[in-house]
N, C-alpha and C positions, 0 to 999 in steps of 0.2 A: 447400370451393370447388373448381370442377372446374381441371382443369391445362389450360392453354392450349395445350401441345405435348408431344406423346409420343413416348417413344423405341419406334422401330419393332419392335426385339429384344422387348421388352415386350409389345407388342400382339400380336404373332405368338404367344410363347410362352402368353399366356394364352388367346388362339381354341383353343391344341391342347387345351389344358387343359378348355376349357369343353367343347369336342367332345367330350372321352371320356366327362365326366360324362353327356351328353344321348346321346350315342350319333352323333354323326357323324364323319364318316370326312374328312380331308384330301383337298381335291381330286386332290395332288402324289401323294399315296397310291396313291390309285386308278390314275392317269395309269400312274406306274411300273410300277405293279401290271399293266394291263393292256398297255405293252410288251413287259414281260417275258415275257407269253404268247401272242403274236405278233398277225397279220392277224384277227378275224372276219370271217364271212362276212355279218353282218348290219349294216347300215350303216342312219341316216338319210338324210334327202332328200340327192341329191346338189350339188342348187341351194335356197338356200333362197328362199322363196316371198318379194314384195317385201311387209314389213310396214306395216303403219298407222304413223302418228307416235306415239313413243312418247316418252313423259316422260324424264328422265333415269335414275330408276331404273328403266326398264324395258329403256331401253339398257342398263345395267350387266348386266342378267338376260339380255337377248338374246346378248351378250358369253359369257360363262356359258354359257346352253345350248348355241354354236357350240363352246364350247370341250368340253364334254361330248361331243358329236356326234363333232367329229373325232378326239378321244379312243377312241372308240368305247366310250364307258364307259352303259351302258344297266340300265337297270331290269329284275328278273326276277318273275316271276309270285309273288307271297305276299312277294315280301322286296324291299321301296321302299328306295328309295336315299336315307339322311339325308348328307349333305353339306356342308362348307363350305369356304369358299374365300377366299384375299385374293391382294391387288397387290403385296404384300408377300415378297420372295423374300431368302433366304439368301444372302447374296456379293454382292448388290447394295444401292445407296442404296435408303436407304427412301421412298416417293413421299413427297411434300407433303401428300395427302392419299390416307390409307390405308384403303381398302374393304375390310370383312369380311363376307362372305354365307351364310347359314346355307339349305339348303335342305332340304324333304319333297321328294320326285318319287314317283310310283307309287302314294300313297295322298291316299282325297278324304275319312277322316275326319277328324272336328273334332280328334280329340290330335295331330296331326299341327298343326294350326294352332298346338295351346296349347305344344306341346313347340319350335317354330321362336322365340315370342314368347318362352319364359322364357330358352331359350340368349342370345337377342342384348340379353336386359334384363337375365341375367347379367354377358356380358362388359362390357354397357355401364358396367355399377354397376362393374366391376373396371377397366377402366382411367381413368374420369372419378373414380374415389372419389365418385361423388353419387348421388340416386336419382330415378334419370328417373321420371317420370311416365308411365305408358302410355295413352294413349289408344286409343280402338277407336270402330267403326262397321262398318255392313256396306249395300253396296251389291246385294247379291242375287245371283243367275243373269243368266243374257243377257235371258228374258224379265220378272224385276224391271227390271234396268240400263234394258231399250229404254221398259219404261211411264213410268222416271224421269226418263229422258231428255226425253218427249217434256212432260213436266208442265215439266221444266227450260226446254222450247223456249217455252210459254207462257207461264211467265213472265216473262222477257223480254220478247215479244210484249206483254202488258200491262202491264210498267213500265219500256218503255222509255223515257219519255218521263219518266223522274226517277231513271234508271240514269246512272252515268258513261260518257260516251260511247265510250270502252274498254272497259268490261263488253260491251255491245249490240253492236259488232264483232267483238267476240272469239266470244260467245255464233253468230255468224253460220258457223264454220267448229268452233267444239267446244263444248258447251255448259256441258260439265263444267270445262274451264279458265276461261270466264267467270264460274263460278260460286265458283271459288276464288280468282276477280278479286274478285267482289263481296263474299265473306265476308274478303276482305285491307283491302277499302273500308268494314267495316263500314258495309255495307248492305243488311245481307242480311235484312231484314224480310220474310218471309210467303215467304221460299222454301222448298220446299219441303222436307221431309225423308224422306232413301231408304227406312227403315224403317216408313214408311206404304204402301209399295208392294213387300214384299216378297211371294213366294210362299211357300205353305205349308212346300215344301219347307227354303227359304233359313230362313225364322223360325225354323223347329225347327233346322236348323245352328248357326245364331247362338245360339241358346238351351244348344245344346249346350258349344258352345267357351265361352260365358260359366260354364256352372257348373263346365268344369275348372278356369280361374281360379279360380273360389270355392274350388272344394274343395282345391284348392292354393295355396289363402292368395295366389294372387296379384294387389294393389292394381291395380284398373283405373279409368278414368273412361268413359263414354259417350261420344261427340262427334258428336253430329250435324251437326255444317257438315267432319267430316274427309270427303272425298272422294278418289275413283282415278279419276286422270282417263286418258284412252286405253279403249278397249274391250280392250285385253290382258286387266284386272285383273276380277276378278270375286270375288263373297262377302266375305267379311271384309277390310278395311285395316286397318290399326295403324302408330302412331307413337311413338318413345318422343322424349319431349322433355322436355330439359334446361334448364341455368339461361339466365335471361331469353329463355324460352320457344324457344330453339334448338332445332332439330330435330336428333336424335342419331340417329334409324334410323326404318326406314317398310318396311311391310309388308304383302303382298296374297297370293290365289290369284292363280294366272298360268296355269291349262289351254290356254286360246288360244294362248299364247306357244309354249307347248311343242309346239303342232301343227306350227310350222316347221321343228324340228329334228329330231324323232323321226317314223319311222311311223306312233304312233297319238296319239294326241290324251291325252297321262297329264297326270292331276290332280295337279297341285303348288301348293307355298305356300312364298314365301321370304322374307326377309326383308335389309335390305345397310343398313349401319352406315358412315359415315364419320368419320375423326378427322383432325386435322390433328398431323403426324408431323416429327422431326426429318429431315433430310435424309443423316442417317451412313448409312456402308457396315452392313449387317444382318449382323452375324457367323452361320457356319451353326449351326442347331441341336445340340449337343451329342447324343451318344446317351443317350433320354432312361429312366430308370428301366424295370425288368421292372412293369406292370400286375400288383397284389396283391389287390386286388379288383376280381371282376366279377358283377356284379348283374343277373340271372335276373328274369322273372316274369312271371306269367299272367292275365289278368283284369283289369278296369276299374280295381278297387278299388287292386289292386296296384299300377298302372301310376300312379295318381294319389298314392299314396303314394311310389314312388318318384322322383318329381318333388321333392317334399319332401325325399326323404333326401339327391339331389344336392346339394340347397341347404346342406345343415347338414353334409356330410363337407366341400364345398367350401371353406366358412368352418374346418371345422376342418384342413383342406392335408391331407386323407387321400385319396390320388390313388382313383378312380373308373374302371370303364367298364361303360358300359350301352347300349343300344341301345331305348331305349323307346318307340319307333313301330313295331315289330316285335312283331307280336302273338303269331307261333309260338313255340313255347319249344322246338323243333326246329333251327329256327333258329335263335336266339338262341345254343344249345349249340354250333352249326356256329362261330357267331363264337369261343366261347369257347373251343375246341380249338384255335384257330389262333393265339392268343392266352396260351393255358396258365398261368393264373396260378395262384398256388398255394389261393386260397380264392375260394371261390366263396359270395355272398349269393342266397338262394333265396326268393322271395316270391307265395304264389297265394295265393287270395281268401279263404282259412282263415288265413293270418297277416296278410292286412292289417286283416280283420276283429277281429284277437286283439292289432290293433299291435303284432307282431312277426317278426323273422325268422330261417332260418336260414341258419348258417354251415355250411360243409364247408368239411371241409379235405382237397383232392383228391388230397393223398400219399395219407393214412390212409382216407380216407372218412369221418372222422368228423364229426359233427352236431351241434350244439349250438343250441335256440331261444334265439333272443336280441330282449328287449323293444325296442322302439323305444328309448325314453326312456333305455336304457344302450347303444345302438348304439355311437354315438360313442367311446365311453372303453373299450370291449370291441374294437373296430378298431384305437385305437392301440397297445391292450394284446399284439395279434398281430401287429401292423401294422408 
């Protein structure tokens, strides 16, 4: 049964946690990080442009990207910025209710969607102890979103007249929150569904991000009445929802959104988690362990495997860092110098295909392949 109230130390310690596994960096990190190395000369807008209405979690994201902006924390060319963030600060109370936001910025492929989904249905299974349900759907590109739209406007137009008359008003200024009116009214007979109206392009996305799920074992459901409502959200939405059907976290692209803060218009996908939190002072983080293992790899094959492997060091408390939206293994190596841990897991398309991988051990150099299936107990053995 899920816990009604969380202690805030808890929740924070586990986002860092789940970050290193998946590869994203503390927003506080960055921030610091790029004080410390003073002014750029490259800024986004200096006013930001006035946005459409946006949902509450799109506020929470707009929030977020200002806070990146004035940061001056940006995205560089081959190496996207994986991310996360909360409300939640060291020395102070912890809010009432405690936002955790895992973001992609700089990359528009689908492992980027599937790797933002399993971090935030990580952390969720870790602090609620239950196992949300994830739900998905996808709403398309801007020219699926505008055909659905306009099919959305219609129907309304021919059932208004056995619509709640709250649905038919609301439908007259957004059609997409009427229609998350009507599927709340359980009336949503014969409307329409987005995925009849996708483009070639979006189909084959969606087709994509679902078989990383597959191939990384991870439980989805379809939903065709989940909707994103605002034109910010585009392609994929997700929800992960918990007992008596609560919603525990909700998830879209957000390209649009990002055109207000940044110079160019970068493809992103985030996802933002709420929990309701004690109100105690957050004691600071402890200085936390030297990173003992960092996980390398190159290739499809690889990267969908090491999704899996997070999963199973995780459970077994064998600390992780990987970076798995980063396709260079140039980069990847830049993170891991700055990081220096003493072993290094190494994995391209010849071990994931032989389900297995190697270790170095970066004093000696030395090498040893090692099978999947004895990963685990071979880690803790060096570990």
């Amino acid at each position: 049964m899920a816990r009604e109230t969380l202690v805030g130390e808890e929740v924070l310690k586990r986002a860092h946690a789940i970050g290193d596994y998946y590869g994203f960096v503390p927003f506080s990190t960055l921030a610091a990080a790029r004080r410390s190395e003073g002014p750029k000369s490259v800024r986004g807008p200096s006013e930001v442009p006035v946005l459409p209405a946006l949902d509450p979690t799109g506020e929470i994201v707009a929030s977020f990207l200002k806070q990146c902006r004035d940061a001056e924390i940006i995205t560089l060319p081959r190496q996207p910025l994986f991310v996360w963030h909360t409300n939640i600060a060291p020395g102070r109370p912890s809010p009432k209710t405690a936002v955790i936001q895992f973001h992609a910025i700089g990359t528009d492929r689908a492992i980027a969607d599937a790797v933002v989904i399993r971090a935030i249905r990580a952390l969720a299974h870790d602090i609620t102890k239950t196992e949300p349900v994830l739900r998905i759907n996808t709403l398309g590109d801007k020219e699926t979103r505008a055909r659905f739209a306009r099919e959305l406007g219609n129907f309304f137009k021919k059932r208004g007249a056995v619509l709640p008359e709250e649905c038919v008003s609301c439908a007259k200024r957004d059609v997409f929150e009427a229609a998350e009116l009507v599927i709340a009214r359980d009336c949503s007979e014969d409307l329409p569904a987005p995925t009849d109206y996708l483009s070639d392009q979006s189909r084959k996305r969606f087709e994509e991000l679902l078989e990383y799920l597959e191939s990384t074992d991870t439980p989805y459901e379809l939903a065709p009445t989940l909707l994103s409502r605002g034109s910010v959200w585009s392609e994929t939405c997700f929800s992960l929802v918990g007992e008596e059907e609560k919603t525990i976290a909700w998830g879209s692209r957000y390209a649009d959104l990002t055109r207000a803060y940044f110079k160019t218009n970068l493809p992103a996908a985030g996802a933002v988690l709420k929990v309701e939190t004690e109100g105690a002072k957050v004691a600071p983080i402890k200085n936390r362990a030297r990173t003992r293992f960092a996980f390398v790899h190159i290739g499809e094959e690889a990267k969908r495997e090491s999704m899996k492997i997070a999963d199973e060091l995780r459970r077994a408390r064998l600390p992780l860092w990987q970076v798995i939206g980063l396709e260079s293994l140039t980069e990847q190596m830049l993170y891991v110098e700055k990081m220096n841990p003493p072993y290094l897991l190494i994995m391209g398309r010849k071990e994931a295909l032989e389900h297995s991988a190697t270790l170095r051990n970066r004093a000696t150099q030395e090498e040893i392949a090692i099978p999947l299936s004895e990963l685990t107990e071979r880690l803790k053995e060096v570990g």
